[in-house]
C-alpha positions as CSV (number, residue, x, y, z in Angstrom):
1,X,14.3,1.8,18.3
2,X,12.4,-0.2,15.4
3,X,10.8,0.9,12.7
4,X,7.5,2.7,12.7
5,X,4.2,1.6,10.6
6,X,2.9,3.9,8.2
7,X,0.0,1.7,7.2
8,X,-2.4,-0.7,9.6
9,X,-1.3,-3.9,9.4
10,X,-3.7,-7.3,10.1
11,X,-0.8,-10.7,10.9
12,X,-1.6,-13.5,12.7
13,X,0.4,-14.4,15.6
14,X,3.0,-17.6,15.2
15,X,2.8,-18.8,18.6
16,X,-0.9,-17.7,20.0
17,X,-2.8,-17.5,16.8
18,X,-4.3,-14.5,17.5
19,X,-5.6,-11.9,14.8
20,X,-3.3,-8.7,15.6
21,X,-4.1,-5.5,14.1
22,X,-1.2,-2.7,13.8
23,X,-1.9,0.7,13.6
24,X,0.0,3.4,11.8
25,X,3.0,5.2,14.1
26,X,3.3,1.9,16.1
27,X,6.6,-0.4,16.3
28,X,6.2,-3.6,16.3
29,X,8.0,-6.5,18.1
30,X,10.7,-7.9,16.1
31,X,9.2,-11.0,16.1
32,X,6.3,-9.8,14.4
33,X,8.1,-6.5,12.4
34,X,9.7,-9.5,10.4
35,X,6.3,-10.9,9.1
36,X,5.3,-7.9,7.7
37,X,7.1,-8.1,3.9
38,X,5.0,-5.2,2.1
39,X,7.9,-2.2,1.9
40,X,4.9,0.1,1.5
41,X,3.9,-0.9,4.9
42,X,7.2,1.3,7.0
43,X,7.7,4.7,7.6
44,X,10.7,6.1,5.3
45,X,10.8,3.3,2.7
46,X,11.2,6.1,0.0
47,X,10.5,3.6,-2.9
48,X,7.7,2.3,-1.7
49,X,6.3,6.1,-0.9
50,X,6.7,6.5,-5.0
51,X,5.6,3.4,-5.9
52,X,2.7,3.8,-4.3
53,X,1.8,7.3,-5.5
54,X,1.6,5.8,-9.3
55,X,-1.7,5.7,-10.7
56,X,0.2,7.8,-13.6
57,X,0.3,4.2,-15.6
58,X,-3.6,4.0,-15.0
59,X,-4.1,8.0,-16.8
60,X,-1.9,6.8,-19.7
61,X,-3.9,3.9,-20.0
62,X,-7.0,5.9,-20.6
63,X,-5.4,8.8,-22.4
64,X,-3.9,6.7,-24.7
65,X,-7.7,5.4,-25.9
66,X,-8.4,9.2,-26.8
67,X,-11.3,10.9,-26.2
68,X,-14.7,9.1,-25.7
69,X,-17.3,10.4,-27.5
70,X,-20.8,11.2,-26.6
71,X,-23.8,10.1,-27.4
72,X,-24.2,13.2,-30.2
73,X,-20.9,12.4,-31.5
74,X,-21.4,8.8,-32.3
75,X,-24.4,9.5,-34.5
């Protein structure tokens, strides 16, 4: 049993060419499993299900600028 997509996936075929699309919940050839290099991409990669869920760096970004001020404030 391979491993299972948690994402769509869009590869290009080695030997035809031809645009494949993956959908999430399918396993694909190992031929074409081995293209796909994104860990975020699999079922169970549990570093890649944290690293994804990170926009924590993002809201210290902005909380770190303090408050805005309006356009009462500035005056």
């Amino acid at each position: 049993m391979g491993r299972r997509l948690r994402t769509a996936v869009h590869l290009t075929d080695p030997e035809t060419r031809e645009l494949l699309i993956l959908l999430p919940g399918e396993e694909p050839s190992a031929e074409h499993a081995e293209l796909i290099t994104h860990p975020a991409a699999w079922e169970g990669d549990d570093d890649s299900e944290t690293s994804a869920q990170t926009p924590k760096a993002d809201a210290k970004k902005s909380s770190a600028r303090g408050p805005s001020k309006t356009a009462t404030e500035a005056k």
